[in-house]
C-alpha positions, 0 to 999 in steps of 0.5 A, spaced: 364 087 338 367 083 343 374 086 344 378 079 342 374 081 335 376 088 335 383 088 330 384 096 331 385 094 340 390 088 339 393 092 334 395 098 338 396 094 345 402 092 341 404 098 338 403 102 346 409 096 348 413 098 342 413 106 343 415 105 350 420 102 349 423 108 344 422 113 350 429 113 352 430 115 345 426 121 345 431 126 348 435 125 341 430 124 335 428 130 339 434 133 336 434 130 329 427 132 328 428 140 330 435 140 325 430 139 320 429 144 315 427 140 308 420 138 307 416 137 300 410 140 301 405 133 302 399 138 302 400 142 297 403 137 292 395 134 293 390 139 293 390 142 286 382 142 285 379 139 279 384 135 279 384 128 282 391 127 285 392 119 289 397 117 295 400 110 292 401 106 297 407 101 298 406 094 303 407 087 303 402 086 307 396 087 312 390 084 317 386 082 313 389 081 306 395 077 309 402 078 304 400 083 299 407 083 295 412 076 297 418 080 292 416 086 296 421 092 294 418 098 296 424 102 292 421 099 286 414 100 286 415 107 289 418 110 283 413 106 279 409 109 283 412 116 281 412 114 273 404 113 273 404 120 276 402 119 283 402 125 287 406 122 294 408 116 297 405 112 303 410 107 306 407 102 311 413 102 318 408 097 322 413 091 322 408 085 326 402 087 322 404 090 315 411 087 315 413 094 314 419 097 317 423 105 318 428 103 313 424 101 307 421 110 307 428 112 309 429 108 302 423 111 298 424 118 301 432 118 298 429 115 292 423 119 289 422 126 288 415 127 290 413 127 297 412 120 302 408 119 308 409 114 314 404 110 315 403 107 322 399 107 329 403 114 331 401 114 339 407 118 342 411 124 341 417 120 341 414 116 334 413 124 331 420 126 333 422 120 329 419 121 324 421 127 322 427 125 323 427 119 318 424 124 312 417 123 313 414 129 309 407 128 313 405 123 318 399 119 320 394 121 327 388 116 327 382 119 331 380 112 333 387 110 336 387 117 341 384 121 347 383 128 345 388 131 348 394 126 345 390 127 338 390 135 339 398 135 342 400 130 337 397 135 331 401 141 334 407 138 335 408 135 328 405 142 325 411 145 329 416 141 327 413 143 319 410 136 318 403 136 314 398 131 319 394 126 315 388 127 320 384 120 319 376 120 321 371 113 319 365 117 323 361 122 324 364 124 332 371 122 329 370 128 323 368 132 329 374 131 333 378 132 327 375 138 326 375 140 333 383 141 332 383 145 326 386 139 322 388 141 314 388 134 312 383 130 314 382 122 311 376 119 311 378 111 311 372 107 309 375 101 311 372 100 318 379 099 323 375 095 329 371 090 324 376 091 318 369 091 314 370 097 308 364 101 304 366 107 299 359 110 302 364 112 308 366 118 304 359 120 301 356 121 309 362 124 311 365 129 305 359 134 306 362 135 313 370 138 312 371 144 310 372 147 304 380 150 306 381 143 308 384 138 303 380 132 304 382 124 302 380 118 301 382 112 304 381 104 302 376 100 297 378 104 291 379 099 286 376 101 280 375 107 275 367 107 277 370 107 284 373 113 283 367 117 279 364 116 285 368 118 289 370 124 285 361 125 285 362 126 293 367 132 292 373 128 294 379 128 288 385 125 293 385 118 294 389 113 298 390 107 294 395 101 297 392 094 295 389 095 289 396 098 286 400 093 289 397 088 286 396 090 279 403 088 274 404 095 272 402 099 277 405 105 274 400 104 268 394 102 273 395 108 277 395 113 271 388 109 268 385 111 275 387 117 274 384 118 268 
């Protein structure tokens, strides 16, 4: 693929200029992060076996989907989210490509009582600090989006701060690194993050290969009941589920027939 056709590369380069330009406040989100001392417990609101638990995900827009929600009101549609029983909250932060923003999980963290994961491109110790301090009770690390060495201090680091880790893999070697780490949250996206290009059979080659102490998660393409049955058959039974809920008139009821 050449690299003007790689969407995760363009995606990046603009978040490695907006990290930069949060350094100089590292020094105190720093300090917000570490008075923390208050988390749900994103890992052990998942992992409950047998039972198929789902992150709902609330965005106004993606890469290849464009605008998802034009009345976009993450508050809204989070405690929806938490009516169908969803067992935690994803918020997209990313503002250029998913139209996200910080404030819309510190709204959802205040409103819901279940836990919230911030989804974004995560590339630097300043980006964890923040969101620790903003409430975010896990965080996204994307192997593909990291060398080895930011990924495993970057892992360490929000472990330290208490924060569960989303550690996300699209392929073998990426699992390899994600088990090299010791990560105890690993998610297998099938969507591919440099064609965008989604097939449920990602999390059917690589579920075999994460641990059994490991909370295993399956990201993207999940849209049906028979979707979820086969997933479920490849020994995953956490989901993360964004478009299919945001587009559905009642999420709340969607999200309880997936469940069913």
């Amino acid at each position: 693929m050449s690299p003007g056709n790689d969407k995760l590369a363009a995606i990046l380069a603009n978040k490695r200029k907006e990290a930069e330009a949060m350094e100089g406040k590292k020094a105190e989100l720093r300090r917000q992060a570490l008075q923390r001392d208050e988390f749900r417990g994103f890992r052990r609101c998942l992992d409950q076996p047998g039972v198929i638990t789902v992150i709902a995900e609330c965005k106004a827009a993606s890469p290849t989907a464009g605008t998802i929600a034009g009345n976009y009101n993450p508050v809204a549609q989070a405690k929806l989210y938490e009516q169908g029983g969803a067992g935690a909250i994803s918020v997209l932060t990313d503002r250029e490509y998913f139209q996200g923003c910080l404030e819309d999980l510190l709204k959802v963290r205040r409103e819901v009582k279940i836990p919230v994961l911030r989804k974004d491109f995560i590339l630097t110790e300043a980006q964890v600090y923040e969101s620790v301090a903003s409430g975010a009770d896990a965080f996204l690390l994307i192997v593909a989006a990291l060398t080895d060495e930011e990924l495993k201090r970057l892992y360490e680091l929000g472990r330290t701060l208490q924060s569960d880790v989303l550690v996300e893999v699209h392929d073998l070697r990426e699992m390899d690194r994600a088990l090299e780490i010791q990560a105890e949250i690993i998610g297998i996206n099938n969507r591919n993050l440099h064609s965008f290009e989604v097939s449920l059979k990602t999390t059917e080659e690589l579920a075999p290969e994460i641990p059994a102490d490991c909370l295993g998660i399956s990201e993207s393409g999940i849209r049906t009941k028979d979707d979820v049955r086969y997933i479920v058959e490849q020994g995953i039974h956490c989901f993360l589920i964004g478009e299919t809920l945001m587009r559905d008139g009642d999420p709340a009821k969607a999200l309880k027939q997936l469940r069913a």
